[in-house]
N, C-alpha and C positions, 0 to 999 in steps of 0.2 A: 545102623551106625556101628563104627568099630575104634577101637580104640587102640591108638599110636603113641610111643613112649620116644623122645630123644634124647640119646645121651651124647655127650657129657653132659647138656645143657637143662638136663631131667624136665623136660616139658611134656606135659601129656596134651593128647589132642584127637577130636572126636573128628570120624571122616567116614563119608557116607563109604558103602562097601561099591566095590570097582572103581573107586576113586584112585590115582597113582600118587605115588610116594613125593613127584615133583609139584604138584599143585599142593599139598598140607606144606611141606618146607616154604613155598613161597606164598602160601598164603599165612604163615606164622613171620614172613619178612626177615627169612635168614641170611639172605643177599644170595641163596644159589645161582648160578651165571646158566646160560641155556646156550652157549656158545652153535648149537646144530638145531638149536628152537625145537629142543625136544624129541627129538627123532633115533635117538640112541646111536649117537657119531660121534659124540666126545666125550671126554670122561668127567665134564662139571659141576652133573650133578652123583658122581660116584660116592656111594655109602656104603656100608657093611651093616650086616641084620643081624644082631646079637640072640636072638629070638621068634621066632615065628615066620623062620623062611618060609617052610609049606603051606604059610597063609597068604603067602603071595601068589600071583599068575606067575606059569613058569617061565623063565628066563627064551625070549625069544632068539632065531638064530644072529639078527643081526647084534643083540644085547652080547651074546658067546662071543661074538665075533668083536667089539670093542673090549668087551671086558679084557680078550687076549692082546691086548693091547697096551693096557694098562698096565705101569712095572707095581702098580700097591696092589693089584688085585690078590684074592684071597678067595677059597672058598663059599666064604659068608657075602661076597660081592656083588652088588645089586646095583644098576642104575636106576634113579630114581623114576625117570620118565618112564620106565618099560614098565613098573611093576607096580601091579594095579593091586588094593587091596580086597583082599576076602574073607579073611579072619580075623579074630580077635586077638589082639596083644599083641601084636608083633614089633619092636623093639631096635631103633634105627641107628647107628650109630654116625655120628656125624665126621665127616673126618676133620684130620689136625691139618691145617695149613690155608691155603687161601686161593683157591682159582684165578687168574688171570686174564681177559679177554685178548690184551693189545698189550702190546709192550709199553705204551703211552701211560698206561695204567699207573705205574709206578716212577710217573716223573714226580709225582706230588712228594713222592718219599725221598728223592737224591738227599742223600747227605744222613738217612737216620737208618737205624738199625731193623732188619726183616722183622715185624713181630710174632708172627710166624716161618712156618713155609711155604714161602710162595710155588705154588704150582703149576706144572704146563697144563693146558685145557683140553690139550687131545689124548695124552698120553701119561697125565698123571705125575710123572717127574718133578723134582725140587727144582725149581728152577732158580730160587735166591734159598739158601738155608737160612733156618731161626738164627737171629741174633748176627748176620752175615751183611755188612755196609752193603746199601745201597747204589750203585753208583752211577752216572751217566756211561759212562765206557759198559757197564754193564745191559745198561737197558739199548744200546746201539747194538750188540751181539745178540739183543733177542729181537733184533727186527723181523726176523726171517718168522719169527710167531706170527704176524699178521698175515701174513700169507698161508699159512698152515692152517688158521681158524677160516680163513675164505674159501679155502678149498676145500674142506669140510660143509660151509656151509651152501658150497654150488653142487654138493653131494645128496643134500638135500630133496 
């Protein structure tokens, strides 16, 4: 067993070793989205490792290859699904803002303020800024999202 710290949300959590980083997030029920069902094709379960990179497995070609993808990626840039663990401590940081699957997502909200940043699911991008109206006009110009997430997911 090893041991996972997530911050902001400072939860620690015990995971057997060669366990990935996507099954502790959702089996702690953080709502991480799996938009590519796990296959390192979209950036939804994107996180940053504050500690104990090299306790992870290394970063596979096709993980390189989304991460360059992503506009938040940073050196410390991990997909959750790719990276399995094998050390102690390593230290997750969760990101600020909110994944999206469908643009439908966000009809519940017409009319009230982003509580975050909402997020594109392949690419990372702000798609509604914190504190930015919600609006129908707006979620019609993300239609073209649903189709981006299916074509990722026939990539599969």
């Amino acid at each position: 067993m090893k041991t996972l710290t997530f911050t902001p949300i400072n939860e620690v959590q015990q995971v057997n070793t060669g366990s990935d980083l996507l099954q502790a997030l959702l089996s702690r029920d953080l709502k991480v989205l799996t938009a590519c069902g796990g296959k390192g094709l979209c950036a939804t379960c994107h996180v940053h490792i504050t500690h104990g990179m090299e306790k992870l497995t290394p970063r596979t070609s096709r993980e390189v290859r989304t991460l360059g993808f992503i506009r938040k990626s940073a050196p410390n840039s991990r997909l959750a699904c790719q990276s399995q663990v094998l050390g102690e401590g390593v230290v997750v940081e969760l990101p600020v803002g909110m994944y999206i699957e469908r643009a439908e997502d966000l009809t519940v909200m017409v009319g009230q303020f982003a509580p975050k940043d909402i997020l594109h699911p392949v690419n990372g991008s702000v798609l509604i800024a914190l504190g930015k109206m919600i609006t129908r006009s707006r979620i019609e110009q993300l239609s073209e999202l649903n189709a981006e997430v299916a074509a990722v997911r026939q990539q599969v």
